[in-house]
ModelCIF file with pLDDT and N, C-alpha, C, O atoms, coordinates in Angstrom:
data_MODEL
#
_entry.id   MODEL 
#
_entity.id                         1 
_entity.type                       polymer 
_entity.pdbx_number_of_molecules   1 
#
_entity_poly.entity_id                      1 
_entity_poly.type                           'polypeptide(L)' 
_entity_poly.nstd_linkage                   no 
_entity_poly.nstd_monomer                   no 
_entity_poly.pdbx_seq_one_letter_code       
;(UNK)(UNK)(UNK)(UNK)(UNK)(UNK)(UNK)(UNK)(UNK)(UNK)(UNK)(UNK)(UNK)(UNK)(UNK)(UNK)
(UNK)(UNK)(UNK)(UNK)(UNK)(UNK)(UNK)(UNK)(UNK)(UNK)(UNK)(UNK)(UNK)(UNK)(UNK)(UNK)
(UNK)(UNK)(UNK)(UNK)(UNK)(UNK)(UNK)(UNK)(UNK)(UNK)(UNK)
;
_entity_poly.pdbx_seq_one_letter_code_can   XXXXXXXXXXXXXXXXXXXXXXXXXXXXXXXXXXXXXXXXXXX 
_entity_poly.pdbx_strand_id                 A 
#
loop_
_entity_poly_seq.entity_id 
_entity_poly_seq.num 
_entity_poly_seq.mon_id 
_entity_poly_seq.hetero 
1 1  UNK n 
1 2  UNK n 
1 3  UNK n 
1 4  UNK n 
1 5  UNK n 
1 6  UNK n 
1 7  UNK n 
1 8  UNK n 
1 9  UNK n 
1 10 UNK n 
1 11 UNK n 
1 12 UNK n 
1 13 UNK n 
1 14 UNK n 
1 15 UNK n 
1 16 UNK n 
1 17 UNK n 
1 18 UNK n 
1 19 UNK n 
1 20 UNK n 
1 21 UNK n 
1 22 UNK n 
1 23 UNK n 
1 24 UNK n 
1 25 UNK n 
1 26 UNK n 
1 27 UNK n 
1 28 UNK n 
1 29 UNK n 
1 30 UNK n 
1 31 UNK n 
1 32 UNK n 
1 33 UNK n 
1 34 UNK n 
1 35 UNK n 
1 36 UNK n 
1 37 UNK n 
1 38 UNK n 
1 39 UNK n 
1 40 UNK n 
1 41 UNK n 
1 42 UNK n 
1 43 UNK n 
#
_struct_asym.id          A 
_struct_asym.entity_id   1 
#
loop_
_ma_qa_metric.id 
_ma_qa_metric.mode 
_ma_qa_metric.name 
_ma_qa_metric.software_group_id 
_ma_qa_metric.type 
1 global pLDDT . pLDDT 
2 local  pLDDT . pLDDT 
#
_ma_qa_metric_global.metric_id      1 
_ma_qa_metric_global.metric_value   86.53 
_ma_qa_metric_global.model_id       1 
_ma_qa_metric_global.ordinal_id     1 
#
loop_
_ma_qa_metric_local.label_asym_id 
_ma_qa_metric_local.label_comp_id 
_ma_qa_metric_local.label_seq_id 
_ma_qa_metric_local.metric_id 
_ma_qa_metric_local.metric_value 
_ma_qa_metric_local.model_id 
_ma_qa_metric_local.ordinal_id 
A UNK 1  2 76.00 1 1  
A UNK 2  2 81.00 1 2  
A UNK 3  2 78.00 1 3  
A UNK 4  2 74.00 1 4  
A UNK 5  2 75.00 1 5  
A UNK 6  2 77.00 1 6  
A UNK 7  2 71.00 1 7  
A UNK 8  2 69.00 1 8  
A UNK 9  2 73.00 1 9  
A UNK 10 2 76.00 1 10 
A UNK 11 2 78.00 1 11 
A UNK 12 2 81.00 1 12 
A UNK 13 2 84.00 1 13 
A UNK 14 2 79.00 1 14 
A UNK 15 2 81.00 1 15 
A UNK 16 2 87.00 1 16 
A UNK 17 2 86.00 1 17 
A UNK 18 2 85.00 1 18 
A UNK 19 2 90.00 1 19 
A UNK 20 2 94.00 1 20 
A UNK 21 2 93.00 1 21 
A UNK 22 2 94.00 1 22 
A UNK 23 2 97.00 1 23 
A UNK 24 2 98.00 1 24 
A UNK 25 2 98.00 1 25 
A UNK 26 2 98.00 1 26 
A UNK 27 2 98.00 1 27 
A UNK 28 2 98.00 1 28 
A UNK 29 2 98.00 1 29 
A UNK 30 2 98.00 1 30 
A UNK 31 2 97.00 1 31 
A UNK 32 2 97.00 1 32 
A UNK 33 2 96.00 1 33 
A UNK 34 2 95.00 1 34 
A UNK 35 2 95.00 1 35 
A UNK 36 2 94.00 1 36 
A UNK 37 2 93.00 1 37 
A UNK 38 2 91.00 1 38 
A UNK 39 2 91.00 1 39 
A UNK 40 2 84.00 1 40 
A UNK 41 2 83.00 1 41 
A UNK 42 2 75.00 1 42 
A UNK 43 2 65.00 1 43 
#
loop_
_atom_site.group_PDB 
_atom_site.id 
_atom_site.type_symbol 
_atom_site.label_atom_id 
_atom_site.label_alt_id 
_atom_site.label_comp_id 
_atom_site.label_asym_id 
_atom_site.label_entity_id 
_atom_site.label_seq_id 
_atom_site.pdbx_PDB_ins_code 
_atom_site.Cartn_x 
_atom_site.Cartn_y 
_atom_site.Cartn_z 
_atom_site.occupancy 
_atom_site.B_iso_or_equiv 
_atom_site.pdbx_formal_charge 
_atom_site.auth_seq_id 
_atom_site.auth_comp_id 
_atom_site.auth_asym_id 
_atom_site.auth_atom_id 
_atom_site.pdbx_PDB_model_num 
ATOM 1   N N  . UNK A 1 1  ? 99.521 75.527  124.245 1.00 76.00 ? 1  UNK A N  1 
ATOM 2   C CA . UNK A 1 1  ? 98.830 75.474  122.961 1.00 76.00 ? 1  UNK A CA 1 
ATOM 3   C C  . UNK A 1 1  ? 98.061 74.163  122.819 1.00 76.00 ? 1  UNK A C  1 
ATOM 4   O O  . UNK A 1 1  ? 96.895 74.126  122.427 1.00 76.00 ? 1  UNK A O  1 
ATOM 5   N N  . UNK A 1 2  ? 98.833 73.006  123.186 1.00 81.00 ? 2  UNK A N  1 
ATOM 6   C CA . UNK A 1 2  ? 97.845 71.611  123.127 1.00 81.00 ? 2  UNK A CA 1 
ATOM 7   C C  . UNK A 1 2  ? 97.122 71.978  123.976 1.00 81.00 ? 2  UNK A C  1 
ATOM 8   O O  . UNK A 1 2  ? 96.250 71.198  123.592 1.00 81.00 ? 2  UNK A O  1 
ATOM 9   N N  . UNK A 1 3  ? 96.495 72.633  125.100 1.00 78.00 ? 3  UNK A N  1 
ATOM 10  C CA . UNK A 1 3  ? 95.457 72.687  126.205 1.00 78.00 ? 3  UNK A CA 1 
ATOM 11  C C  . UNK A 1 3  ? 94.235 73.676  125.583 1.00 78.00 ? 3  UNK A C  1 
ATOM 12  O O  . UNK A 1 3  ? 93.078 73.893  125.943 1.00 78.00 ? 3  UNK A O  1 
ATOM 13  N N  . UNK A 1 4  ? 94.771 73.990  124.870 1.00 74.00 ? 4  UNK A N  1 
ATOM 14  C CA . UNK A 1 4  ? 93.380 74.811  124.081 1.00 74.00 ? 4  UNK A CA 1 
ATOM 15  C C  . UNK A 1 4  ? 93.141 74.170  123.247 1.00 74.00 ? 4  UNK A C  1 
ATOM 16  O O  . UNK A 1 4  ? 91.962 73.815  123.224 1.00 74.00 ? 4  UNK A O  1 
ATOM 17  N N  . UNK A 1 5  ? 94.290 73.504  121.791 1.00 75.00 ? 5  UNK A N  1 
ATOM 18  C CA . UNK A 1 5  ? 93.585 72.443  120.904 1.00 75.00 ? 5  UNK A CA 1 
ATOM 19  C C  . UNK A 1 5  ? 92.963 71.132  121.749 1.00 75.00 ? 5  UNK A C  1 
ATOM 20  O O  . UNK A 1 5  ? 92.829 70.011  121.258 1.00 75.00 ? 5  UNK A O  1 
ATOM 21  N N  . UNK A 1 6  ? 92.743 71.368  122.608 1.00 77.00 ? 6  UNK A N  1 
ATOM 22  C CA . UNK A 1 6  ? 91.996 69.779  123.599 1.00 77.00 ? 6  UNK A CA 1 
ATOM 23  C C  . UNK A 1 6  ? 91.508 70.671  123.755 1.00 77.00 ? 6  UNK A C  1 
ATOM 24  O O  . UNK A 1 6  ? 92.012 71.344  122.855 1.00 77.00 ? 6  UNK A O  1 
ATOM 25  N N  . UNK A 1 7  ? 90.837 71.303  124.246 1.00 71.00 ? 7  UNK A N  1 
ATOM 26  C CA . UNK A 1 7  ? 89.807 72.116  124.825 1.00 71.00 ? 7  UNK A CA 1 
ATOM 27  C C  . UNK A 1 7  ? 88.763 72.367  124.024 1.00 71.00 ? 7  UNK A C  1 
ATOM 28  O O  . UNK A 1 7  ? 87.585 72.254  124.361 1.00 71.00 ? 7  UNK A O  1 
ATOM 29  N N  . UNK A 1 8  ? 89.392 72.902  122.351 1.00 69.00 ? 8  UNK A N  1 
ATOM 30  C CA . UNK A 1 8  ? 88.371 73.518  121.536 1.00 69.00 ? 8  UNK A CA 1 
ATOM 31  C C  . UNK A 1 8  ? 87.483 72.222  120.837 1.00 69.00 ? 8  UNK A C  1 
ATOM 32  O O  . UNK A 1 8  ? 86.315 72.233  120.448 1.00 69.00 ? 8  UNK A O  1 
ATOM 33  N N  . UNK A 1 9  ? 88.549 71.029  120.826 1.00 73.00 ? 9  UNK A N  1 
ATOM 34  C CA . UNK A 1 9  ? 88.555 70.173  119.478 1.00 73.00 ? 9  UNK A CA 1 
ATOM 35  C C  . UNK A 1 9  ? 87.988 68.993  120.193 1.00 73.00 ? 9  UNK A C  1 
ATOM 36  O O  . UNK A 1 9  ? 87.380 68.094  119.612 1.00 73.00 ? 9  UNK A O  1 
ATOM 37  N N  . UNK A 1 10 ? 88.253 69.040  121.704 1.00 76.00 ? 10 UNK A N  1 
ATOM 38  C CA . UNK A 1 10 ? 88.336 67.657  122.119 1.00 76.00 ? 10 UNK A CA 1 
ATOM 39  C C  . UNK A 1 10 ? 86.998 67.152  123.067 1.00 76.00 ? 10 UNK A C  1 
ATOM 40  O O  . UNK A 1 10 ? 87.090 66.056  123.620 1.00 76.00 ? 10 UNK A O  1 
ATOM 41  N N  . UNK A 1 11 ? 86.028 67.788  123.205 1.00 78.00 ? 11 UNK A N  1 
ATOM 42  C CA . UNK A 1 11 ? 84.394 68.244  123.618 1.00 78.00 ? 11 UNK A CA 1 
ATOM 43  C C  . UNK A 1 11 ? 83.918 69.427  122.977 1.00 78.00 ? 11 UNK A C  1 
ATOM 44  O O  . UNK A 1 11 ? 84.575 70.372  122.541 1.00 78.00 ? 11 UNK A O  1 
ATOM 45  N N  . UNK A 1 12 ? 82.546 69.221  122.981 1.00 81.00 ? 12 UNK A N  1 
ATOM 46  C CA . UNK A 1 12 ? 81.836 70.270  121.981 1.00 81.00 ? 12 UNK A CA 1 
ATOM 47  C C  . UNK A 1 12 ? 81.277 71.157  122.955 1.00 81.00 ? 12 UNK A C  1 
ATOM 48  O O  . UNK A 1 12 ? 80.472 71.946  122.461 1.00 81.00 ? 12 UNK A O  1 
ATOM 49  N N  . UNK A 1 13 ? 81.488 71.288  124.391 1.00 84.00 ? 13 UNK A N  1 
ATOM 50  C CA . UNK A 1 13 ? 81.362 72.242  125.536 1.00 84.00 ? 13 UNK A CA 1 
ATOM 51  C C  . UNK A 1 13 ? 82.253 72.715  125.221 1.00 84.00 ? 13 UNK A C  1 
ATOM 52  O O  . UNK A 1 13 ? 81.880 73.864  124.979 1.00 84.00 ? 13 UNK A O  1 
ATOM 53  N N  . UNK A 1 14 ? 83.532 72.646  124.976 1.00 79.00 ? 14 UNK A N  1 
ATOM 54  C CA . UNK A 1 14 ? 84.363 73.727  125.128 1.00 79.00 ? 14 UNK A CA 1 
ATOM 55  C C  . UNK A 1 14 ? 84.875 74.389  124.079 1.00 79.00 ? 14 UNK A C  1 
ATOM 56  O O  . UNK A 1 14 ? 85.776 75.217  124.210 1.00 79.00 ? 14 UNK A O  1 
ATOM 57  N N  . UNK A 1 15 ? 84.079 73.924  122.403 1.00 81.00 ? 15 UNK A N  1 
ATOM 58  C CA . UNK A 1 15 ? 83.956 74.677  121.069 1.00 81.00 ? 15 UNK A CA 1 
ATOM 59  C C  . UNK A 1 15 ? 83.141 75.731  121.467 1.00 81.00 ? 15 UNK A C  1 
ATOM 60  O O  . UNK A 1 15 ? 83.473 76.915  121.422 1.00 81.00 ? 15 UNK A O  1 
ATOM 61  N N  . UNK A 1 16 ? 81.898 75.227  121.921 1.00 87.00 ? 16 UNK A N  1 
ATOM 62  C CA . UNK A 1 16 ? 81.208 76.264  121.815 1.00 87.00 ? 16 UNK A CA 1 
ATOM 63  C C  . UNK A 1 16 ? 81.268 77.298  122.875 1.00 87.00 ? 16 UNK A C  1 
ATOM 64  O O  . UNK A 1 16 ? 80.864 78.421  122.572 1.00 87.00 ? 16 UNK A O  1 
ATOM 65  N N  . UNK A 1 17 ? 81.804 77.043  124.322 1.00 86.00 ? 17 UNK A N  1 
ATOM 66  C CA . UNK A 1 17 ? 82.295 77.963  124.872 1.00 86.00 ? 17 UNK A CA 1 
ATOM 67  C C  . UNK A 1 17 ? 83.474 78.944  124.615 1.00 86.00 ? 17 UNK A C  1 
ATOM 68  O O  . UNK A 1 17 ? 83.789 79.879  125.350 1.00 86.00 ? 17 UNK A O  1 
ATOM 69  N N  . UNK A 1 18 ? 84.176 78.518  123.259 1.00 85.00 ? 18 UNK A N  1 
ATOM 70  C CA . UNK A 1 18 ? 85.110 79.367  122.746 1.00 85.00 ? 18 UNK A CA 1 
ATOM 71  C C  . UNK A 1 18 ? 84.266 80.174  121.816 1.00 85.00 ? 18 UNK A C  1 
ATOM 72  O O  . UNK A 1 18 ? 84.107 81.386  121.963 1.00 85.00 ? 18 UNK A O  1 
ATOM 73  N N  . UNK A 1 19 ? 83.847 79.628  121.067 1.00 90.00 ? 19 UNK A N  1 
ATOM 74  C CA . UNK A 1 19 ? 82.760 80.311  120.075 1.00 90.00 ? 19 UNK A CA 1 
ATOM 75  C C  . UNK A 1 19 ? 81.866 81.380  120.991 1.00 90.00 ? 19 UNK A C  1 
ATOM 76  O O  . UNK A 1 19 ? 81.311 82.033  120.107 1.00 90.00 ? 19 UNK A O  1 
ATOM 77  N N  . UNK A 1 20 ? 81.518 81.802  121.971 1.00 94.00 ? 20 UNK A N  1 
ATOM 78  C CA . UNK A 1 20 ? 80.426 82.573  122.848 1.00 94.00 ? 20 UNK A CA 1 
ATOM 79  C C  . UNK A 1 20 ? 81.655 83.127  122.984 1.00 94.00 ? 20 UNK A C  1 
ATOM 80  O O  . UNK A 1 20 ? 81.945 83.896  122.067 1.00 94.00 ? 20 UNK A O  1 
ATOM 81  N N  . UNK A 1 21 ? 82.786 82.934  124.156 1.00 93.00 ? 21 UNK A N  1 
ATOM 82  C CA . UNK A 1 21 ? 83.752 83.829  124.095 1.00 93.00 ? 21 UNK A CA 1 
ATOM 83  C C  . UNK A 1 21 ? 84.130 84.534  123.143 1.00 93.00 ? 21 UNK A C  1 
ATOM 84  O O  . UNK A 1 21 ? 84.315 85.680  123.550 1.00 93.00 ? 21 UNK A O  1 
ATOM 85  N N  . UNK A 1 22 ? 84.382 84.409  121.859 1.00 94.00 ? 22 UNK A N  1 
ATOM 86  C CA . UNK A 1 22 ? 85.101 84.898  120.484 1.00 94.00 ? 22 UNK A CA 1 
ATOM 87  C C  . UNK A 1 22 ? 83.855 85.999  119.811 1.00 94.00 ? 22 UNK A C  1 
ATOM 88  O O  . UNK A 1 22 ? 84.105 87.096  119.311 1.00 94.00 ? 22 UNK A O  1 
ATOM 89  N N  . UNK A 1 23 ? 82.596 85.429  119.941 1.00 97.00 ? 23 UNK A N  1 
ATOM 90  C CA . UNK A 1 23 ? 81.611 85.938  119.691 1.00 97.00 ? 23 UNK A CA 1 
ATOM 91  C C  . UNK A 1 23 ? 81.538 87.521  120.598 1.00 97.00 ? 23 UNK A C  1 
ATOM 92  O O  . UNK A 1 23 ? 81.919 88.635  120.237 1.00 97.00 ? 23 UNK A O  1 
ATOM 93  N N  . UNK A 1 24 ? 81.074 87.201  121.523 1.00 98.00 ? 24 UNK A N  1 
ATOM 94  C CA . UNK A 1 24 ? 81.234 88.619  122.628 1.00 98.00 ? 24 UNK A CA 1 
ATOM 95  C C  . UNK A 1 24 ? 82.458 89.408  122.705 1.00 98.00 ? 24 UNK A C  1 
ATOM 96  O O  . UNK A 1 24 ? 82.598 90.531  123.188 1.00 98.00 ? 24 UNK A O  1 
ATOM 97  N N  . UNK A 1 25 ? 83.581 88.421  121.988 1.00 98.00 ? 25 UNK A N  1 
ATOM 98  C CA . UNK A 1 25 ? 84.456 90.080  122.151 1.00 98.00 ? 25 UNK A CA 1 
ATOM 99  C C  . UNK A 1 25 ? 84.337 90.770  120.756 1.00 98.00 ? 25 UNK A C  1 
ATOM 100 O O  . UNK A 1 25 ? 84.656 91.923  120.466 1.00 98.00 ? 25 UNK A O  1 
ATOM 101 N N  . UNK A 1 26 ? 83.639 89.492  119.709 1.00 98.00 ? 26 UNK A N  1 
ATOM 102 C CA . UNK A 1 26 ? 83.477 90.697  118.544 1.00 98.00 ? 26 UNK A CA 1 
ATOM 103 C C  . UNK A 1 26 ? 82.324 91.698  118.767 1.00 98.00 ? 26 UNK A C  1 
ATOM 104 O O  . UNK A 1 26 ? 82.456 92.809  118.253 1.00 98.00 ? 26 UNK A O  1 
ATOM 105 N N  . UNK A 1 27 ? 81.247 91.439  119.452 1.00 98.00 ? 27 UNK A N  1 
ATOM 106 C CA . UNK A 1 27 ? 80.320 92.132  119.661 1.00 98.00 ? 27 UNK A CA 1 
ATOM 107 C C  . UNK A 1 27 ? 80.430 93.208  120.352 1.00 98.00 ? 27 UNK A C  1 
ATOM 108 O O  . UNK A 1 27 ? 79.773 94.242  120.234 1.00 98.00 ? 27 UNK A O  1 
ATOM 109 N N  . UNK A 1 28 ? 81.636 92.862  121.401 1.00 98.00 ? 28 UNK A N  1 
ATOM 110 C CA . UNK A 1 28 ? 82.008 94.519  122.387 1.00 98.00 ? 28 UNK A CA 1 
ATOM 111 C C  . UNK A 1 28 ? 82.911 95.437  121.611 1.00 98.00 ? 28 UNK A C  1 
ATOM 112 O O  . UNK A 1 28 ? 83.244 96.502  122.131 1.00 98.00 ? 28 UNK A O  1 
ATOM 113 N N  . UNK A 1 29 ? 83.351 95.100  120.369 1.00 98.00 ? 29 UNK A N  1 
ATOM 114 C CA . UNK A 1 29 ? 84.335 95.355  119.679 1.00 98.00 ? 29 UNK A CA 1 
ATOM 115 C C  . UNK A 1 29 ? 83.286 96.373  118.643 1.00 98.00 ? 29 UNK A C  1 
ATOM 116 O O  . UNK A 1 29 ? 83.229 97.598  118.532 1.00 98.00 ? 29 UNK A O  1 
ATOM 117 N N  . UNK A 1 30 ? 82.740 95.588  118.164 1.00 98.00 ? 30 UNK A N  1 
ATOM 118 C CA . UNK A 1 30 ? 81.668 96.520  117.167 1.00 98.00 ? 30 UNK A CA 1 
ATOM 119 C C  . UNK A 1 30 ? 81.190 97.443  118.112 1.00 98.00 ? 30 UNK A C  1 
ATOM 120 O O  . UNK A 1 30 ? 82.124 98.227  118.280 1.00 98.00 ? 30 UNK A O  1 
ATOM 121 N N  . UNK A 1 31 ? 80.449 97.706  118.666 1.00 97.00 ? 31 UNK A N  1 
ATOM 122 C CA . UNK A 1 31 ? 79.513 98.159  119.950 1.00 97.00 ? 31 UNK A CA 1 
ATOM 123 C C  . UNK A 1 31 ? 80.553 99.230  120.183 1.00 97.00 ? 31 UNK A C  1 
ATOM 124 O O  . UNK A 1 31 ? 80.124 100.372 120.020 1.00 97.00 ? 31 UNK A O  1 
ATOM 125 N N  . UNK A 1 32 ? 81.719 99.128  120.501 1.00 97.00 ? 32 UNK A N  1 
ATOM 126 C CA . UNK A 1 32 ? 82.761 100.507 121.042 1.00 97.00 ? 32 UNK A CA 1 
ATOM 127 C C  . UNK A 1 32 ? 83.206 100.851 119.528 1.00 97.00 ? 32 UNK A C  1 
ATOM 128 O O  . UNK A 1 32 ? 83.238 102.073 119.384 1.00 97.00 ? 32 UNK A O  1 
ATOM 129 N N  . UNK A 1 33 ? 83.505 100.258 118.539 1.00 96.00 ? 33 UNK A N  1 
ATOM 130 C CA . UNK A 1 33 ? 83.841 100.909 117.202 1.00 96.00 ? 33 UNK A CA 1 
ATOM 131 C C  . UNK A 1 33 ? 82.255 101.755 116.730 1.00 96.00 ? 33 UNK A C  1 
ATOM 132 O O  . UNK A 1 33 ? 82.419 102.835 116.161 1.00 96.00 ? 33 UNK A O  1 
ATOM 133 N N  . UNK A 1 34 ? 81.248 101.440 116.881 1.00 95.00 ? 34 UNK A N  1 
ATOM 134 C CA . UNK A 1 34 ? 79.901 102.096 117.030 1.00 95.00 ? 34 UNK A CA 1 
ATOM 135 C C  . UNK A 1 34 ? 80.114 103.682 117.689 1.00 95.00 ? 34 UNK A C  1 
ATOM 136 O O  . UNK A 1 34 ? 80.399 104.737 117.123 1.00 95.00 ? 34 UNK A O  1 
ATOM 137 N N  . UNK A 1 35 ? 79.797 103.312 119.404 1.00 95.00 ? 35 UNK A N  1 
ATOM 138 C CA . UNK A 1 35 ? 80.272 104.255 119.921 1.00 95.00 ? 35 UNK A CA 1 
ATOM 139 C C  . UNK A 1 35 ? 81.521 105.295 119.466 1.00 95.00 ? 35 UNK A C  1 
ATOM 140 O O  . UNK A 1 35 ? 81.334 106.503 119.610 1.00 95.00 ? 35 UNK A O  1 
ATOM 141 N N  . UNK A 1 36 ? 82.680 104.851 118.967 1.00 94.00 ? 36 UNK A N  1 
ATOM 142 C CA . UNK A 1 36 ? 83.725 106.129 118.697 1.00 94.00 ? 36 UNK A CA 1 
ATOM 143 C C  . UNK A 1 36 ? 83.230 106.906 117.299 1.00 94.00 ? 36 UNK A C  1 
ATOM 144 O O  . UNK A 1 36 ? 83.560 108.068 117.064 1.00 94.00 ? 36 UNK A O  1 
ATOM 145 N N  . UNK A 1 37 ? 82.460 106.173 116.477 1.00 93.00 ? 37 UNK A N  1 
ATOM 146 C CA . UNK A 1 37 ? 81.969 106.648 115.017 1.00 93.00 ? 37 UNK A CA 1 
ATOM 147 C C  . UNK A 1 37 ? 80.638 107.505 115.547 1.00 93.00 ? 37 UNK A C  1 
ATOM 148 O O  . UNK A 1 37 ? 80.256 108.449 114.856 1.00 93.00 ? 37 UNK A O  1 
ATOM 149 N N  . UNK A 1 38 ? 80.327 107.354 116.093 1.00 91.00 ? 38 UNK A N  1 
ATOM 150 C CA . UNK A 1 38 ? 79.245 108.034 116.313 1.00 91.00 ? 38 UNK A CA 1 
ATOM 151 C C  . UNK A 1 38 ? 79.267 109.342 117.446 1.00 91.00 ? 38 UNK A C  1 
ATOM 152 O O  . UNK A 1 38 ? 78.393 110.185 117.243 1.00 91.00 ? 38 UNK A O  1 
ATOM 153 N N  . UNK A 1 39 ? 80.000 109.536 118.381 1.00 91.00 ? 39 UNK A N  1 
ATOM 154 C CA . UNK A 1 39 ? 80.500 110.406 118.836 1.00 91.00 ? 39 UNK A CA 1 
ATOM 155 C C  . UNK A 1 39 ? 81.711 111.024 118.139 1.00 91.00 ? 39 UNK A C  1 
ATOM 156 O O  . UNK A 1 39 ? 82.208 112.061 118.578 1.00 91.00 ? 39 UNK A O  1 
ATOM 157 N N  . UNK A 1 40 ? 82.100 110.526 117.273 1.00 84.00 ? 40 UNK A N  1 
ATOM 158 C CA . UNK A 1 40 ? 83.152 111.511 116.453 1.00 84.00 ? 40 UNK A CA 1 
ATOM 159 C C  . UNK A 1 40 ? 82.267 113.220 115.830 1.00 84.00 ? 40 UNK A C  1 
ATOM 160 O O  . UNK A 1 40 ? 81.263 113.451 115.156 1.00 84.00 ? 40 UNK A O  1 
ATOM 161 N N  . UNK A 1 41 ? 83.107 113.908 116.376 1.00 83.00 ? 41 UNK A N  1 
ATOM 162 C CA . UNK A 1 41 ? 82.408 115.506 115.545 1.00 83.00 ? 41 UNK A CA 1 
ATOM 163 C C  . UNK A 1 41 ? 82.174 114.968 114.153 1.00 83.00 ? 41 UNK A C  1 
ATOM 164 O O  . UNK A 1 41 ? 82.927 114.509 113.294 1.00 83.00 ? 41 UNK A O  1 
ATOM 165 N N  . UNK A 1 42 ? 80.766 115.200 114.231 1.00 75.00 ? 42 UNK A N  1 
ATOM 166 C CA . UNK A 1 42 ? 80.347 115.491 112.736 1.00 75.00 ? 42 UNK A CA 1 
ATOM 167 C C  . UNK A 1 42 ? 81.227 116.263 111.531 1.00 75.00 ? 42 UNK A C  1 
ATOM 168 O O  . UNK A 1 42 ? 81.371 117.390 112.005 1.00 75.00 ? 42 UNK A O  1 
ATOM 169 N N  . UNK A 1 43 ? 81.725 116.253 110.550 1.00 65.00 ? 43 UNK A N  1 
ATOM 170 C CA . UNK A 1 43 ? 82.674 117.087 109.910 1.00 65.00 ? 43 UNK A CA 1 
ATOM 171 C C  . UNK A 1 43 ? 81.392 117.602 108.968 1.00 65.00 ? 43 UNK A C  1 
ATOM 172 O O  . UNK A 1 43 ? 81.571 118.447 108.091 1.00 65.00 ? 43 UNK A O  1 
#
């Protein structure tokens, strides 16, 4: 847990490489919640 609070907190390379990480899994996250709503049978 301290190796990530140094990581996130302790250079701004590795905020914002958490931030791009965190970012893209919300984006693959929407993107497949997209996909299942939209291939769901029409009711």
């Amino acid at each position: 847990m301290a190796f990530w609070l140094d990581l996130m907190f302790g250079n701004p390379i590795g905020l914002l490489s958490m931030i791009v990480i965190f970012s893209t899994i919300g984006i693959i996250s929407y993107i497949t919640w997209l996909f299942i709503v939209k291939s769901a049978p029409q009711s």
